[in-house]
N, C-alpha and C positions, 0 to 999 in steps of 0.2 A: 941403346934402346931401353924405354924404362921397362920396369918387370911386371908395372899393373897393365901393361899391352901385350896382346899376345905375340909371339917370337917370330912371326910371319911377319915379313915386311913389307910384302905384297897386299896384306890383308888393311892395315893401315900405319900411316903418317908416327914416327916414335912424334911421345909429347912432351918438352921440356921439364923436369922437377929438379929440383934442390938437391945438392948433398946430401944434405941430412934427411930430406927425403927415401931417397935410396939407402941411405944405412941402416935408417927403420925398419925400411922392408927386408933387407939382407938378416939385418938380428932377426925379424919375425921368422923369415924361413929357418937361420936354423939355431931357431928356440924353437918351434915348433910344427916348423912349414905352412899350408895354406887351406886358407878356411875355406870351408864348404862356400860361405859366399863367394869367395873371390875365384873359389873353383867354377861356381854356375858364369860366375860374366865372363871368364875367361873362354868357357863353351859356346855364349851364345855374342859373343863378339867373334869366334872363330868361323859360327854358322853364318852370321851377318857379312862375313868377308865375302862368302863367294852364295849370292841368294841364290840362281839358278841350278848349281849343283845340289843345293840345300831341296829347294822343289821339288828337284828329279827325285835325289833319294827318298823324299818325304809319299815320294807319288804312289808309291805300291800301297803304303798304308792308310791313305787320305782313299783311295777307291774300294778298298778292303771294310774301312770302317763305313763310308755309305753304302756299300754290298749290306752287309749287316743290318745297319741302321733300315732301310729302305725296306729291303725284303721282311724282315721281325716285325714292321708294322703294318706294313701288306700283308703278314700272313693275319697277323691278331687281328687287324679290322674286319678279312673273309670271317673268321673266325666266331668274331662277336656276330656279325650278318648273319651265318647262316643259322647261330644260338638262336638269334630274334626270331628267324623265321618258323622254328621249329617249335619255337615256348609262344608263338601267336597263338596258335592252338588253345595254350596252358598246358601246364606241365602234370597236368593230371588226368591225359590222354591215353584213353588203350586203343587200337586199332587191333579190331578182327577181321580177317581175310579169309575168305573159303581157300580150301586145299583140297586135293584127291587124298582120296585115305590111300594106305601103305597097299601093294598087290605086289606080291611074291614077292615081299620084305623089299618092295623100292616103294617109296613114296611123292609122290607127284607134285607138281610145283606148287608153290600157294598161287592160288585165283587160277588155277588149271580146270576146277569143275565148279557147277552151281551147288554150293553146298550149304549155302546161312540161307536163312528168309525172313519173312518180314513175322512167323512164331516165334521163332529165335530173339528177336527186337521186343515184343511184347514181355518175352519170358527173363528176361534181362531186366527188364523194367519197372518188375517183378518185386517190392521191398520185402515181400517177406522172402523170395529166393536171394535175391541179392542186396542186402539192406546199405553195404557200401557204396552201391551205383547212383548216381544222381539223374543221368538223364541218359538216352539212347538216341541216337541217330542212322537208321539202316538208310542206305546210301545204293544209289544203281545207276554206273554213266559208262559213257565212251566218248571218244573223241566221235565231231563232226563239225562240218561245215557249214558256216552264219553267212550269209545276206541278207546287208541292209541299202538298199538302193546299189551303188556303186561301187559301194565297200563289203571287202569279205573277209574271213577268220576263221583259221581252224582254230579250236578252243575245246578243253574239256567240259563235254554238258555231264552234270552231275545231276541224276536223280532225287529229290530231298526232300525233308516234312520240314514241318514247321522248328524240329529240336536240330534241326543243322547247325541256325542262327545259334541258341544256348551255347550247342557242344562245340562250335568253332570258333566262338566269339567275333562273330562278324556281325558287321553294323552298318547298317543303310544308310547310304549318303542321301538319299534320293528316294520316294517312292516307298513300296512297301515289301518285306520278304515273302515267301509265297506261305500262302493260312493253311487254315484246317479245310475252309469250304473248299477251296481250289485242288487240294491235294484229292480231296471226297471224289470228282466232279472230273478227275481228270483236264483240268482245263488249260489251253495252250496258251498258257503266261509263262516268262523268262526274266529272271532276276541276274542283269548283267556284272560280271568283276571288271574294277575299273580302266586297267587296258584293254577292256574287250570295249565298251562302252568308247570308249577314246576312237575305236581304231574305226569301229561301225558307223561312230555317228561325232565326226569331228568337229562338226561344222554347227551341231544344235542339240535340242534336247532329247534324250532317249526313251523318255516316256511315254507311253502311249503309241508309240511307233511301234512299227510291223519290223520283224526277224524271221526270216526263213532257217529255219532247223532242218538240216533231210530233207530239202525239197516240202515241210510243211512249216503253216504259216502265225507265230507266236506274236505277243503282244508283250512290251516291255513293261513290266511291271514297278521293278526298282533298281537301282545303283549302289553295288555296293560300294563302301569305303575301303581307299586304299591302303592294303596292312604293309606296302614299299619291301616286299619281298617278291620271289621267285623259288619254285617247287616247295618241296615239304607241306606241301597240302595250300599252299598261298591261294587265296580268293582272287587275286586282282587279273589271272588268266584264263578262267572259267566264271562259266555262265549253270545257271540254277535253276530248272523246271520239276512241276512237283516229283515226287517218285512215283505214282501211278501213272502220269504222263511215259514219264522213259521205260517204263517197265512192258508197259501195253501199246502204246503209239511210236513211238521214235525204236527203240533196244527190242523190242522181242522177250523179254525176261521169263524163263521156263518156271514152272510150277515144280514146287519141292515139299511133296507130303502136304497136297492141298492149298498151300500157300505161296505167291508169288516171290520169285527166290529174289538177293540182294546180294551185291558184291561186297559190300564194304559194311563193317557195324560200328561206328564210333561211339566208344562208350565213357561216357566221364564218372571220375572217380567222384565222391562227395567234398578228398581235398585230394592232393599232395600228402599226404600221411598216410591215406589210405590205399592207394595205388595199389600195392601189394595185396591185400585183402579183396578187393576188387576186381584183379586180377583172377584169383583163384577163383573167386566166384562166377567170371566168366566160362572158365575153364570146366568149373563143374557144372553149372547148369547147362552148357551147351554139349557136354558131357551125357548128360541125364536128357536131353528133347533129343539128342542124335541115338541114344543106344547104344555110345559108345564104353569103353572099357576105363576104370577110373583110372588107372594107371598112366592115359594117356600113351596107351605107344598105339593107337589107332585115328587119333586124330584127323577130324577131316578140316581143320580150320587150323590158324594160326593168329596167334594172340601179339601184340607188341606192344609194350608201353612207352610212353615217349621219352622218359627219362632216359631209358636204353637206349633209344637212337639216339639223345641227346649228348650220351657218354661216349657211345661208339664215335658218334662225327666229331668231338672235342678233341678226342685222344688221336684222331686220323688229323685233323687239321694239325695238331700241337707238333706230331711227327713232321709232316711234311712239313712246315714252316721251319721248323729245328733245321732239318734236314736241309732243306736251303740254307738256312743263314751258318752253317756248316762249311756246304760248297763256299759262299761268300769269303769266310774265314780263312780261307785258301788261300785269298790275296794278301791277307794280312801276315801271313807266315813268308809268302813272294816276298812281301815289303821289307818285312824284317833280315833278308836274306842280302837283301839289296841295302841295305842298311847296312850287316855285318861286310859288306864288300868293300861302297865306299867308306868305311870307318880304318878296314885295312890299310885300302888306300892311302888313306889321310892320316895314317901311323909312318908308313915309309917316306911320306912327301914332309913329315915334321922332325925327324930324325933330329935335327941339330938342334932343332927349337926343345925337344927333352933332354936332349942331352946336356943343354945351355940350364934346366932349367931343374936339372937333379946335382948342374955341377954348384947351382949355386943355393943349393938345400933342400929343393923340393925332393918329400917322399914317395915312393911307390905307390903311398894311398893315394896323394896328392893328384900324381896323375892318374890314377886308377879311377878318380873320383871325376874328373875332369872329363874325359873321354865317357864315359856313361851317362855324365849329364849332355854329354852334345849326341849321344844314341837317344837317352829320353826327351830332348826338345825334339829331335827330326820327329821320335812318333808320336809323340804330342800336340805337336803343332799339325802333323799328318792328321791326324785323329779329330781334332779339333774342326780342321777346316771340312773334312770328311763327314763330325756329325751335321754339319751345317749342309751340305752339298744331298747327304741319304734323308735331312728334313725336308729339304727341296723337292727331294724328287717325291716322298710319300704325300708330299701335301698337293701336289700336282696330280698324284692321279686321283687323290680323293675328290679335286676339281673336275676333274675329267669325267667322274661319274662313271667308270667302267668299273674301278673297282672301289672299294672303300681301306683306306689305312687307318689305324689308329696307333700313336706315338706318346709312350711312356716316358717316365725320368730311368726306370729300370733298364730299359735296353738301350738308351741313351750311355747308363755309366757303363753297364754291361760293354759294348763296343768299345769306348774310351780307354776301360779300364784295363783291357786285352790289349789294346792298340800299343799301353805303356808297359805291359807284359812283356810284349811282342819286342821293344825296343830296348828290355833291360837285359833279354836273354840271349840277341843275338849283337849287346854291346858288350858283350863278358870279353869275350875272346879279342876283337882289339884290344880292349881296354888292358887287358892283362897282357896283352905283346907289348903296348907302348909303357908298362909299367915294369918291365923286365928290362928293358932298353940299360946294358951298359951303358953310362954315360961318357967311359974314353971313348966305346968304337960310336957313339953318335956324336961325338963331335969332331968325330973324323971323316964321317960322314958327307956327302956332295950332295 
């Protein structure tokens, strides 16, 4: 059998060489035994012998590495999604929310009582109070129910002036936002979000058409454009009537110190630099028109800027997504386990083939080196086909439209390069059995 074919005779056909062919190779072994090349073809002619075997054992870390792959871009695409959703806004967002002040040291949920109002919004507005604030929007809604002919929606209606449009950055597909005079005037117009507009009026256009709100009866004013989001304040599932409509006609909104109260005060910073400064300055003017304590432990409202939720939900996404593609890595450690098994295997079933092949010079590295390259083709090749199979599946549900993926070159090597971790760690241990192999008791070997 010659010696550049591997010692299995099942695996393939010996192929005729020369004399001096083989003398060649016998001085090479031992002057120096076998080169790393001749070690890699010796492996992946070994792996080629028997394909099926090679599949099975490759199979734990080909599903392990698209676990990975799959899940790391499902999570980063939610990820970026819900980023988008939240910096729609702009990321120079404070949201204030009324809250019950503290009673016998417990303090009450936010939006538990009417506590802002539309003095609060003026006083904000305020440049010599607050000279970081650029624009204010006092905001007053609840859910309820729309009829338009045959179609119906529940949808949040949101009370709002004309500085909604400013401070949310939203933009009329259609029609007009609702004005100054309308808002004056109390008047029953409604400025639908694009899935609400979808869902009411499928079949035509929404202007100028009649919506039932409450059982009363609004006139479509404008369509907004869709910002292709969901929650975090998204426009495209609510619908927009002035704020002294919702306050007085639709909502009921109680009076606070003379002034018609407001759920909600969105306040925009003058940029993203200034957030912080702006902040305080909510804090303290609403501080100074409430009577409260500057210290702030009486608060009856609660402040949030958007960067903060932007942080909190980043660092919650990054966990979980981790944390999945963790569980995933799970397979990959199976694989590699199933790896170190059949490579055992395939150390007892070659016995005579090492033994034949250290009697005729090869060194301990030699096989040592042999065997670890047929661990790192199985997770390689496993890995390989794996990233191919977790791009498949992330590009499929991006199709799908349920969720969105996005796939990097980072977590692409990232999987790969664990995949061949995986396969150099649990080739040690064969490799170093078949490299111990006396070569009288393997050639004594059956």
């Amino acid at each position: 059998m010659s010696i550049s074919q591997p010692f299995l005779g099942e695996l393939s056909a010996p192929s005729p060489q020369t004399a001096d062919d083989l003398d060649a190779q016998i001085d090479d072994l031992l002057r120096g035994g076998i080169s790393w090349r001749e070690s890699l073809r010796f492996a992946l002619s070994t792996l080629r012998g028997n394909p099926l075997r090679t599949l099975l054992t490759a199979l734990g870390v080909l599903i392990g590495v698209a676990a990975v792959v799959a899940l790391l871009a499902i999570g980063r695409g939610s990820q970026e999604s819900i980023t988008s959703s939240i910096t729609a806004n702009g990321a120079n967002l404070i949201t204030v929310r009324s809250g019950a002040s503290s009673s016998g040291g417990v303090r009450g949920a936010v939006g538990g009582s009417a506590t802002l109002s539309l003095d609060d919004a003026e006083a904000l507005a305020d440049p010599a109070r607050a000279p970081d604030i650029s624009a204010v929007s006092p905001e007053y809604g609840s859910f309820a129910q729309l009829v338009a002919g045959s179609n119906n929606a529940n949808a949040q209606v949101t009370g709002a002036t004309p500085a909604y449009a400013t401070v949310h950055n939203a933009t009329v597909a259609a029609g007009s936002f609702i004005s100054e005079e309308q808002q004056r005037s109390q008047a029953k117009v409604v400025v639908l979000g694009a899935n609400v507009a979808e869902t009411l009026f499928p079949d035509g256009e929404p202007l100028d058409q009649q919506v039932r709100i409450a059982g009363q009866s609004f006139t479509v004013v404008g369509v907004l454009e869709s910002t292709g989001g969901t929650g975090f304040g998204s426009t495209d599932d609510g619908v927009f009537v002035p704020l002294s409509t919702a306050q007085r006609a639709l909502f009921g909104a109680r009076a606070v110190g003379g002034s018609w109260s407001v759920s909600t005060l969105a306040v925009q910073a003058s940029s993203a630099e200034t957030v912080d400064a702006a902040l305080s300055e909510v804090e303290t003017t609403l501080r100074e028109e409430h009577e409260l304590p500057a210290d702030g432990s009486d608060d009856d409202f609660s402040a949030i800027n958007q960067q903060d939720i932007l942080e909190t939900v980043t660092q919650t996404t990054q966990l979980l997504t981790l944390f999945l593609a963790a569980i995933a890595a799970i397979s990959l450690l199976v694989g590699g386990i199933g790896i170190m098994n059949i490579m055992l295997v395939s150390v007892r079933e070659r016995t005579r083939e090492i033994g034949l092949r250290k009697a005729l010079g090869a060194k301990e590295g030699d096989i040592l080196l042999q065997f670890l390259f047929e661990a790192l083709a199985l997770s390689g090749a496993g890995g390989l086909i794996g990233l191919l199979l977790g791009t498949a599946i992330a590009l499929a549900v991006s199709l799908s439209g349920v969720l969105t993926a996005s796939l990097s070159w980072d977590v692409a090597l990232l999987a790969f390069g664990f995949a061949l971790a995986v396969g150099l760690f649990f080739g040690i241990a064969p490799a170093r059995s078949a490299a111990r192999l006396d070569p009288i008791v393997a050639l004594r070997s059956e």
